[in-house]
BAPA-666844 format. One record per residue (C-alpha): residue number from 1; chain; x, y, z. Coordinates in Angstrom, 1 decimal. Layout:
+-----+-----+--------+--------+--------+
! seq ! mol !      X !      Y !      Z !
+-----+-----+--------+--------+--------+
! NUM !   A !      X !      Y !      Z !
...
+-----+-----+--------+--------+--------+
***
This chain:
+-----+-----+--------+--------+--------+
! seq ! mol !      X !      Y !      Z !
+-----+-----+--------+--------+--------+
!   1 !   A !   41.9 !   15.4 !  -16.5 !
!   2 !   A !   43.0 !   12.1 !  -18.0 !
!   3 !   A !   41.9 !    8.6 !  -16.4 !
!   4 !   A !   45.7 !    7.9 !  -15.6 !
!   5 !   A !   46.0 !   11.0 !  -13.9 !
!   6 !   A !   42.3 !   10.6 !  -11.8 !
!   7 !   A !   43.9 !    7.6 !  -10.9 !
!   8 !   A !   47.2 !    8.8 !   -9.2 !
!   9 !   A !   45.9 !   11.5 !   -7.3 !
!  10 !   A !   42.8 !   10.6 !   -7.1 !
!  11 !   A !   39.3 !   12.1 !   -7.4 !
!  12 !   A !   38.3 !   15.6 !   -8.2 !
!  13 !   A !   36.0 !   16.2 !   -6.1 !
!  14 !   A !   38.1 !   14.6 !   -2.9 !
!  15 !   A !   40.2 !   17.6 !   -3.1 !
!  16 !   A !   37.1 !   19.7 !   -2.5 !
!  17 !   A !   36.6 !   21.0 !    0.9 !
!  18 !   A !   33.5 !   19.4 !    1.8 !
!  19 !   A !   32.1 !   22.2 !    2.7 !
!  20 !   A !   32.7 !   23.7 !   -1.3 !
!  21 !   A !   31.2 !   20.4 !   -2.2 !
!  22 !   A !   28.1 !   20.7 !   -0.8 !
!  23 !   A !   27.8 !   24.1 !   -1.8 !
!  24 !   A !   27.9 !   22.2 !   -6.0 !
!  25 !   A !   25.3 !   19.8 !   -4.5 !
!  26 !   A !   23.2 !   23.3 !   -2.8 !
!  27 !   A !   22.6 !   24.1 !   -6.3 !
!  28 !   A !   21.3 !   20.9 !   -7.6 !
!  29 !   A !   17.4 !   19.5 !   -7.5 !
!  30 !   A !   16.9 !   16.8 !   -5.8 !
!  31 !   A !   16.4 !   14.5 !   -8.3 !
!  32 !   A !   19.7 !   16.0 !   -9.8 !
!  33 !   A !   21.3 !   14.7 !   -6.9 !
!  34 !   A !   19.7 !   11.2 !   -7.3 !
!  35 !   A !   21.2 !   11.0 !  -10.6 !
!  36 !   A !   24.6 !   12.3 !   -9.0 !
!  37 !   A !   24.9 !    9.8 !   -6.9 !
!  38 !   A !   24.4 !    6.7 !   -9.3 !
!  39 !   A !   28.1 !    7.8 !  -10.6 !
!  40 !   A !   30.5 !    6.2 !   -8.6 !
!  41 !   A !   30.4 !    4.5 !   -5.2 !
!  42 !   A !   33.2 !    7.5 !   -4.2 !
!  43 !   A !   30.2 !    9.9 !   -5.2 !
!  44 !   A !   27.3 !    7.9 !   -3.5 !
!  45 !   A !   29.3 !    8.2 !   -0.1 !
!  46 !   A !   29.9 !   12.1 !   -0.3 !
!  47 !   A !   26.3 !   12.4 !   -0.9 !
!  48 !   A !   25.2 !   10.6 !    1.6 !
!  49 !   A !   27.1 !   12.6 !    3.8 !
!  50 !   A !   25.9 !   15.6 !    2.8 !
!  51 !   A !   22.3 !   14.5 !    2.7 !
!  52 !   A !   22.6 !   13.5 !    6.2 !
!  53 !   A !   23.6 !   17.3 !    7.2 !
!  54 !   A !   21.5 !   19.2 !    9.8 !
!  55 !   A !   21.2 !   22.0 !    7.3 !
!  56 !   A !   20.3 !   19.9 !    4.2 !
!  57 !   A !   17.4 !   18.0 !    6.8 !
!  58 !   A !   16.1 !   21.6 !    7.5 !
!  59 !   A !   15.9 !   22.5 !    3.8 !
!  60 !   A !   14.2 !   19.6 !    2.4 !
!  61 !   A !   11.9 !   17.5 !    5.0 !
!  62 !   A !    9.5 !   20.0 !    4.4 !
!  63 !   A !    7.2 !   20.0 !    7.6 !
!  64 !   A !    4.7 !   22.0 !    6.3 !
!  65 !   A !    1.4 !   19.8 !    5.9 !
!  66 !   A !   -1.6 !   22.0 !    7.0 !
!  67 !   A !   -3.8 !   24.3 !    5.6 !
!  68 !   A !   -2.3 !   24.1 !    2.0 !
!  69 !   A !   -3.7 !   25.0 !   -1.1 !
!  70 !   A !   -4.7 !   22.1 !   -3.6 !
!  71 !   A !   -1.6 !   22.9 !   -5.9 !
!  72 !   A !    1.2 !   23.0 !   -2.7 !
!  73 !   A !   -0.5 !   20.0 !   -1.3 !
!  74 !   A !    0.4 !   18.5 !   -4.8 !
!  75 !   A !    3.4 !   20.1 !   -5.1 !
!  76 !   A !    4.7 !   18.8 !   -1.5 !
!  77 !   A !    3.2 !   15.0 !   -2.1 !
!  78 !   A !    6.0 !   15.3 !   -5.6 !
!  79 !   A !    8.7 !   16.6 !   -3.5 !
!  80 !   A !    8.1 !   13.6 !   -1.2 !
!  81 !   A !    8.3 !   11.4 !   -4.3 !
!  82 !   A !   11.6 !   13.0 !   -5.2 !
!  83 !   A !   13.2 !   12.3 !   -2.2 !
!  84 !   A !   12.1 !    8.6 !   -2.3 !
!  85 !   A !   13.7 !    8.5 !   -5.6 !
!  86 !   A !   17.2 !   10.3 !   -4.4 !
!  87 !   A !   17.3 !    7.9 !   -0.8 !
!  88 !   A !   16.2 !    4.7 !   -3.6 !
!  89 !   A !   19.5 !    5.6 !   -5.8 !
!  90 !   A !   22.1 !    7.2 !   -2.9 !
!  91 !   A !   21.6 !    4.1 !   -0.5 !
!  92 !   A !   21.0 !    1.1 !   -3.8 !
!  93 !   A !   24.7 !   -0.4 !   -2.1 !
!  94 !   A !   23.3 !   -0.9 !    1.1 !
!  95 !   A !   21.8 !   -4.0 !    2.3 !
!  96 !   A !   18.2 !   -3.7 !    2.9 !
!  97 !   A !   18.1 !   -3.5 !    6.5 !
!  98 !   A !   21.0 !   -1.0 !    6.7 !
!  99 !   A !   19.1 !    1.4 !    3.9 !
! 100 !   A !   15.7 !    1.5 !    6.2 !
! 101 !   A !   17.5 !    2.2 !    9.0 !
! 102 !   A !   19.4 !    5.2 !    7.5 !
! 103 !   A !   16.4 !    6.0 !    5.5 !
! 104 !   A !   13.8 !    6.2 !    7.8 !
! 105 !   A !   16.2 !    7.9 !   10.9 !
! 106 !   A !   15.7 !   10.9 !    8.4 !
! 107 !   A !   11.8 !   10.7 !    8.9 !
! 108 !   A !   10.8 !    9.4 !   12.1 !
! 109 !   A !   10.7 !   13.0 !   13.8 !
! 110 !   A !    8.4 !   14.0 !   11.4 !
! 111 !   A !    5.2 !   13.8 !   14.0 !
! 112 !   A !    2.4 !   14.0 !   10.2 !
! 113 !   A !    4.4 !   10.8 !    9.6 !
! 114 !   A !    3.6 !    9.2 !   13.1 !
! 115 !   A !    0.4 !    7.4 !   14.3 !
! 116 !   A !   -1.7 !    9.5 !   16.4 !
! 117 !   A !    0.6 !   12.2 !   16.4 !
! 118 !   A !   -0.8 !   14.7 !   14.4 !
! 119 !   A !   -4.8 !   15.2 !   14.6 !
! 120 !   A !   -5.3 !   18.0 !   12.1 !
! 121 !   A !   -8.2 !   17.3 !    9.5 !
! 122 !   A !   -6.6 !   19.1 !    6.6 !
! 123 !   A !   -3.0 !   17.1 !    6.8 !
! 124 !   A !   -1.2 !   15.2 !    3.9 !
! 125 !   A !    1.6 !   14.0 !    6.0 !
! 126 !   A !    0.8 !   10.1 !    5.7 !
! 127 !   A !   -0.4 !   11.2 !    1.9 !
! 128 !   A !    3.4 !   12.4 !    1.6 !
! 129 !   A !    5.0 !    9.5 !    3.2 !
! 130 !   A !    3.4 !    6.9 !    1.2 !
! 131 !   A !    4.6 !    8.9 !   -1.8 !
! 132 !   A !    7.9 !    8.7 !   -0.7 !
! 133 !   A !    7.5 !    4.5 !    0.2 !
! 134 !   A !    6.0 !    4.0 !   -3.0 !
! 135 !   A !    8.4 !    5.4 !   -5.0 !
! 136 !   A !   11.7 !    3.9 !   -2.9 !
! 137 !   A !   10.2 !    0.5 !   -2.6 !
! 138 !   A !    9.0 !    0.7 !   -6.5 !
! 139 !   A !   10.6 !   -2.6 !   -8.1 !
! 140 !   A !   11.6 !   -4.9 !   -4.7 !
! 141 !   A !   10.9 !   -8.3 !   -4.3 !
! 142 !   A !    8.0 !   -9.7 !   -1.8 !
! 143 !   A !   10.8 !  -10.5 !    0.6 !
! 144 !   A !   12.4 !   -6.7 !    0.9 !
! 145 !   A !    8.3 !   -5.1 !    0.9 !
! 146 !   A !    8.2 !   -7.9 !    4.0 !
! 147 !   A !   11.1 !   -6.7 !    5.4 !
! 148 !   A !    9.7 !   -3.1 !    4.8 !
! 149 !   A !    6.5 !   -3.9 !    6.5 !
! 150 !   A !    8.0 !   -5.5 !    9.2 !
! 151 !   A !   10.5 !   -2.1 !   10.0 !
! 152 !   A !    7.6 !    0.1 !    9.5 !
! 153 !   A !    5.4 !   -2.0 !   12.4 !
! 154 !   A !    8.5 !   -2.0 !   14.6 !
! 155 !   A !    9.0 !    2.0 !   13.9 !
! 156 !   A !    4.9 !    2.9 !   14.8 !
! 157 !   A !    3.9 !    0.0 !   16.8 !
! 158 !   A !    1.4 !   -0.5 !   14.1 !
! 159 !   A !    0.2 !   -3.7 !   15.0 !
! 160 !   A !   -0.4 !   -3.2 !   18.5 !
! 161 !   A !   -2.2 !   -0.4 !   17.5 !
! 162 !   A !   -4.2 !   -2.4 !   15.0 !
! 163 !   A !   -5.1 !   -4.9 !   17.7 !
! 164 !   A !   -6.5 !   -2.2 !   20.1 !
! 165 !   A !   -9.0 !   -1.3 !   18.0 !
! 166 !   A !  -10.1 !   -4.7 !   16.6 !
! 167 !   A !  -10.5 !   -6.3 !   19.8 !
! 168 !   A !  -12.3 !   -3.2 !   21.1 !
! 169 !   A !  -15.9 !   -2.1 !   20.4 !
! 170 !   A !  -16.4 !   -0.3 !   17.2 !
! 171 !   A !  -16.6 !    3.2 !   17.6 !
! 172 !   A !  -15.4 !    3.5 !   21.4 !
! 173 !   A !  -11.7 !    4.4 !   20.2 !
! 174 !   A !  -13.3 !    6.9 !   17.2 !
! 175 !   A !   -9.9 !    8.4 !   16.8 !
! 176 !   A !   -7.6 !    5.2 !   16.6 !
! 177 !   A !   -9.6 !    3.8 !   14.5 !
! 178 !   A !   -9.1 !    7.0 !   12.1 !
! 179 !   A !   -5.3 !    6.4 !   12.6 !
! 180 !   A !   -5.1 !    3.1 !   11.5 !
! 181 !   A !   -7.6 !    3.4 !    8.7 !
! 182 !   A !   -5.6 !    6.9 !    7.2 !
! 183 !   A !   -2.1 !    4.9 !    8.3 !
! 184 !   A !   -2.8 !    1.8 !    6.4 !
! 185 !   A !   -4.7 !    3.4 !    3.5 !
! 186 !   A !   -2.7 !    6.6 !    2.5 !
! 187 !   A !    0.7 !    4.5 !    3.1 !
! 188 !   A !    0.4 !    1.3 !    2.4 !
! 189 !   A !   -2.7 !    0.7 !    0.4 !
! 190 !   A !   -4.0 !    3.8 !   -2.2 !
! 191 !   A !   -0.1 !    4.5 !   -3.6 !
! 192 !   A !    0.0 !    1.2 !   -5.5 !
! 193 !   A !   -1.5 !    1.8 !   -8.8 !
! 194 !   A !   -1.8 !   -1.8 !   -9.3 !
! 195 !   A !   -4.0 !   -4.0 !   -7.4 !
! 196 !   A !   -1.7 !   -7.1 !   -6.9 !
! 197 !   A !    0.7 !   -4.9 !   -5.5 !
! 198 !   A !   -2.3 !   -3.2 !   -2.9 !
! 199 !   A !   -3.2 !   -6.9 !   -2.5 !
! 200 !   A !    0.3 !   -7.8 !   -1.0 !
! 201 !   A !   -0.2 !   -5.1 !    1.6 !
! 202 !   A !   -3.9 !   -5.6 !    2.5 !
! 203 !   A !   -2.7 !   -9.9 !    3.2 !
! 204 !   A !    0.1 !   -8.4 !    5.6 !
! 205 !   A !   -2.2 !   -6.2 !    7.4 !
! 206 !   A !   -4.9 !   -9.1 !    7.3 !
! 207 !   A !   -2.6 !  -12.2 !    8.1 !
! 208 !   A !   -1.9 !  -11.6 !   11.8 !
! 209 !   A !   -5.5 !  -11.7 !   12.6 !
! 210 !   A !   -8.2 !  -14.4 !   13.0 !
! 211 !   A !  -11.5 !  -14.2 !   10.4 !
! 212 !   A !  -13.5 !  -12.1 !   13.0 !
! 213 !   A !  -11.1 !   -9.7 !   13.2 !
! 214 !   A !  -10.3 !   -9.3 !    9.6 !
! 215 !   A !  -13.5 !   -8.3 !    9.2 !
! 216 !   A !  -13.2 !   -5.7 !   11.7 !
! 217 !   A !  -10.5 !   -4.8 !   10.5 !
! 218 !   A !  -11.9 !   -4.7 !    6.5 !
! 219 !   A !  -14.8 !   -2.3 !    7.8 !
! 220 !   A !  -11.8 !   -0.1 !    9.8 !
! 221 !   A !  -10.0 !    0.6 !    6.7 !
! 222 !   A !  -13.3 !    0.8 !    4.0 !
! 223 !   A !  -16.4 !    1.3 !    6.2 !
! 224 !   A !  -18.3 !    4.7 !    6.5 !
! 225 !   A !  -16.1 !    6.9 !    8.0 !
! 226 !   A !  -18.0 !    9.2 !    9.9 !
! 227 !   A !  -19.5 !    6.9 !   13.7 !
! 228 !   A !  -23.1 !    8.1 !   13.0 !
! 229 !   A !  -23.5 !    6.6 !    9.5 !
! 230 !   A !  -25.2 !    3.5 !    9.5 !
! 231 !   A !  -23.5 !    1.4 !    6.8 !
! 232 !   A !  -25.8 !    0.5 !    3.8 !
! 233 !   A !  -25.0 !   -2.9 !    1.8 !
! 234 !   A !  -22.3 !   -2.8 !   -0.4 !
! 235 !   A !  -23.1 !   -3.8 !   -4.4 !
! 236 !   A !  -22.0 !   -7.5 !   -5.3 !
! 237 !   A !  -19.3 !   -6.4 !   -7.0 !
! 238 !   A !  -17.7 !   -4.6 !   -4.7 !
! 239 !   A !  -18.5 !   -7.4 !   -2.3 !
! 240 !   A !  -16.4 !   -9.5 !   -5.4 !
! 241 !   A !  -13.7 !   -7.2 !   -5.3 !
! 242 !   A !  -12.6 !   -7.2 !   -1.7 !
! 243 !   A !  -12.7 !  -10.9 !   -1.8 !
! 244 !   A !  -10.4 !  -10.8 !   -4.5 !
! 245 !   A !   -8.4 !   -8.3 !   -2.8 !
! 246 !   A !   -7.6 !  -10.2 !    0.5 !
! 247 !   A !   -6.8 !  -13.4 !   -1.7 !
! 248 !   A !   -7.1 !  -16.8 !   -2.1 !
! 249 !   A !   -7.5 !  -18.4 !    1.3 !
! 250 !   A !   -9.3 !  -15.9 !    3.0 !
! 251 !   A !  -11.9 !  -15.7 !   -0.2 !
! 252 !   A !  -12.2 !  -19.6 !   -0.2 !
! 253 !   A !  -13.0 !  -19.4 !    3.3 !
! 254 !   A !  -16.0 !  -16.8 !    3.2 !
! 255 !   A !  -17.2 !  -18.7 !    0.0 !
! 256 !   A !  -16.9 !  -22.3 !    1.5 !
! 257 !   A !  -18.5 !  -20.8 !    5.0 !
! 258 !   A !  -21.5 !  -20.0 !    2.7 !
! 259 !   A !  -21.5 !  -23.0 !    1.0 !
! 260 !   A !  -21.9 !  -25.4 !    4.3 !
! 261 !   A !  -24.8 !  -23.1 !    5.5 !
! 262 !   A !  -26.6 !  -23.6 !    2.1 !
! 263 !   A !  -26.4 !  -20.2 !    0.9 !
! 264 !   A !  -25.6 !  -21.7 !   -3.0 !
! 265 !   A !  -27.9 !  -18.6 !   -4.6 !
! 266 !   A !  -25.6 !  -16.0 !   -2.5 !
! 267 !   A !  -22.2 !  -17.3 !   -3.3 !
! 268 !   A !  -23.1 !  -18.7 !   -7.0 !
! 269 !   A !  -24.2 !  -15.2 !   -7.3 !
! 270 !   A !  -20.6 !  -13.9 !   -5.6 !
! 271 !   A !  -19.0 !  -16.1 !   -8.3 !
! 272 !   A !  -20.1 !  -14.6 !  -10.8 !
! 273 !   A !  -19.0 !  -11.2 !   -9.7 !
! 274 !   A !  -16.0 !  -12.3 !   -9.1 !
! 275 !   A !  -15.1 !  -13.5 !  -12.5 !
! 276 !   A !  -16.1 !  -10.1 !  -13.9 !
! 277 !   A !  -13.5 !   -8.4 !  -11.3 !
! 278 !   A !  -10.8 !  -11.0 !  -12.3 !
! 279 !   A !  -12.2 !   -9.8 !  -16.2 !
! 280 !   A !  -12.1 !   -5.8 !  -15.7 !
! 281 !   A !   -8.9 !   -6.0 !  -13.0 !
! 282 !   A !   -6.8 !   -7.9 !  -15.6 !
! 283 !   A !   -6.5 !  -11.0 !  -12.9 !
! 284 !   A !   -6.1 !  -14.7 !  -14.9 !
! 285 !   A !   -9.2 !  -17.0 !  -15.1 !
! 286 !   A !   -7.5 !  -19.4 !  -14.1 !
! 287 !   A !   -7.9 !  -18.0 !  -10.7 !
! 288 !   A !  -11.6 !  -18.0 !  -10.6 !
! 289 !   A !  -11.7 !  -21.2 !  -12.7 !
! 290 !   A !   -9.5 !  -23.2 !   -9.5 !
! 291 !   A !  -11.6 !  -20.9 !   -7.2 !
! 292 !   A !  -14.9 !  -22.8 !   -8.2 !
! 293 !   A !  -13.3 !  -26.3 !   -8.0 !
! 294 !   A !  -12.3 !  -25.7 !   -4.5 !
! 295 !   A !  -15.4 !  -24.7 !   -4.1 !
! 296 !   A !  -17.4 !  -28.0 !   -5.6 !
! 297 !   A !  -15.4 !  -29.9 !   -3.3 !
! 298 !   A !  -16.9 !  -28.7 !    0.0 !
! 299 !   A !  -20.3 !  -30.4 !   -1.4 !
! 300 !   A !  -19.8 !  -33.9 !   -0.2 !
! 301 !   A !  -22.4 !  -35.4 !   -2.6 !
! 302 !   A !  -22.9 !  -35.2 !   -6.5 !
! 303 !   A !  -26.3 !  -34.1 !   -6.3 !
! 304 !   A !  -25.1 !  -31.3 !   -4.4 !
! 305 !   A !  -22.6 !  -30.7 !   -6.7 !
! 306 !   A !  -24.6 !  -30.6 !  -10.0 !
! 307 !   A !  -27.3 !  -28.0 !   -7.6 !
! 308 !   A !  -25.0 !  -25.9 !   -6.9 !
! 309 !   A !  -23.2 !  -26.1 !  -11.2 !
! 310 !   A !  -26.8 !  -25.5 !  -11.5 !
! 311 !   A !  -27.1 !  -22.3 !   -9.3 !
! 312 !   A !  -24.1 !  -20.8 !  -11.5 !
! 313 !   A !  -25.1 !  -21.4 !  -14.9 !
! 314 !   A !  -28.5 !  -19.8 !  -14.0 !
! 315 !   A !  -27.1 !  -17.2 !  -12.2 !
! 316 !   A !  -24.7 !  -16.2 !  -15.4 !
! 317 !   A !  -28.0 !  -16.1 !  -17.2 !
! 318 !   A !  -29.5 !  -13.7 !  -14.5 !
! 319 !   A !  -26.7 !  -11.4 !  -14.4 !
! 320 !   A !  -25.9 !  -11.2 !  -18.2 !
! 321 !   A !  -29.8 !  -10.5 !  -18.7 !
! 322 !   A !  -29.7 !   -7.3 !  -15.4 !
! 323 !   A !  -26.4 !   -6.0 !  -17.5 !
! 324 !   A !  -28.4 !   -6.0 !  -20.5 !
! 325 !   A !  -31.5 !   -4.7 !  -19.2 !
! 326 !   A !  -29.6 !   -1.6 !  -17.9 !
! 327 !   A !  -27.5 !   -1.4 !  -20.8 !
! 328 !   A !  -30.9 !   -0.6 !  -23.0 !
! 329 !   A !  -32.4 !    1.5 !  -20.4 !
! 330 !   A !  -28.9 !    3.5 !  -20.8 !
! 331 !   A !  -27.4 !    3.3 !  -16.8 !
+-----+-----+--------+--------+--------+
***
């Protein structure tokens, strides 16, 4: 069929009964479809339509996230990754708030997908679903992953939830606090393979609370997990990294809170670990560098000042010597 002729009687495949047309698209993988759909904006619409059949639902919202072997859990997490590809190319016309709409309308009857609808040990439903955000979102600006976070709160009442168990006692709502912690962890935090882009979740889920109960909230989502574990201290670096994690203000704040109690030995010592986060996470030194000046600042005399410059260039020495000390005793 010539162009000339494609265009006087128009498409091929709008002479197809629809229902012969989604019998073409019954054969095809989803990712198949995905591709499909990226080839005109005629093609797009048809398979939106047909992806928003009853039957089509059925067939591939798989439902099935219980008592799985390792390789179908794996193999169902991939599907879920598929179909956040195929809903990232069929709905790419859309403006962002129509695509979540017709996106997530698909997936909010799903109960594994749902806060505190689902309490089975074994599931990988949020696993699944943070597949399938990760891959659709993969590539949007801080603005559209706002407006994401934003729908996703409005569609699970997350923070509501969130603020129930951070202004509670810890422990007292047990299974909440599992909820938000497998929620916010297995959907919005562990997909992201890189940590700026974990970062930019963890501030969203941080930034509606005061200090007090960011920290609640920290030990929620990377505490001990079962209620009868009493927490040991975390290693300095680990310590480092969350700060880095939660960003600038809220790790200038813990440091500079230290800092006008005269803890100089603990935070010079945080410092330090800090800078070798920002050197194994591939952060700039600048960071680190600005980090320490703000920090200098809260001193309100020089002799402070040059104590606590001190402080850091002894505690470099300190730590350089423990790294090599291990180093020749081979941990």
């Amino acid at each position: 069929m010539t162009r000339s002729r494609v265009k006087s009687s128009g498409s091929f495949f709008q002479k197809l009964p629809a229902e012969v047309f989604h019998m073409v698209l019954d054969k095809l993988s989803v990712l198949e479809i995905g591709v499909f759909s990226m080839v005109s904006k005629q093609i797009t619409s048809y398979v939106v339509d047909y992806i928003n059949t009853l039957a089509w639902k059925n067939k591939m919202i798989i439902q099935s996230f219980h008592h799985s072997t390792c390789h179908e859990q794996r193999s169902t997490i991939e599907h879920y990754r598929d179909l956040g590809l195929l809903f990232k190319r069929c709905t790419l016309l859309l403006p962002t708030k129509d695509r979540l709409k017709f996106i997530f309308s698909m997936f909010s009857q799903v109960p594994c997908f749902m806060l505190e609808q689902c309490s089975a040990l074994d599931c990988i439903g949020f696993s699944s679903y943070g597949a399938f955000l990760q891959t659709l979102i993969a590539g949007w600006d801080e603005l559209e992953c706002h407006r994401v976070f934003i729908f996703l709160c409005d569609l699970t009442n997350l923070l509501q939830k969130i603020e129930s168990v951070i202004t509670g006692k810890p422990g007292v709502r047990w299974y909440q606090e599992l909820q938000v912690r497998l929620f916010c962890r297995q959907v919005l935090l562990d997909p992201w393979p890189n940590r700026l882009e974990c970062q930019f979740w963890l501030v969203q889920l941080l930034k509606p609370w005061p200090m007090v109960s960011q920290a609640h909230l920290l030990f929620i989502l990377y505490g001990p997990l079962p209620p009868e574990v009493i927490p040991q201290p975390w290693h300095v670096e680990n310590v480092a990294r969350l700060l880095v994690l939660c960003g600038n203000n809220l790790c200038y704040t813990v440091l500079a809170s230290k800092a006008l109690n005269g803890r100089v030995l603990e935070i010079s010592r945080l410092i330090i670990f800090i800078i070798l986060v920002c050197e194994k996470d591939g952060y700039h030194m600048s960071w680190a560098v600005k980090l320490v000046q703000q920090i200098c600042k809260v001193f309100s005399t020089a002799p402070e000042k040059f104590c606590f410059i001190q402080h850091l260039e002894s505690m470099f020495s300190e730590v350089t010597r423990e790294f090599f000390e291990f180093s020749v005793a081979g941990k």
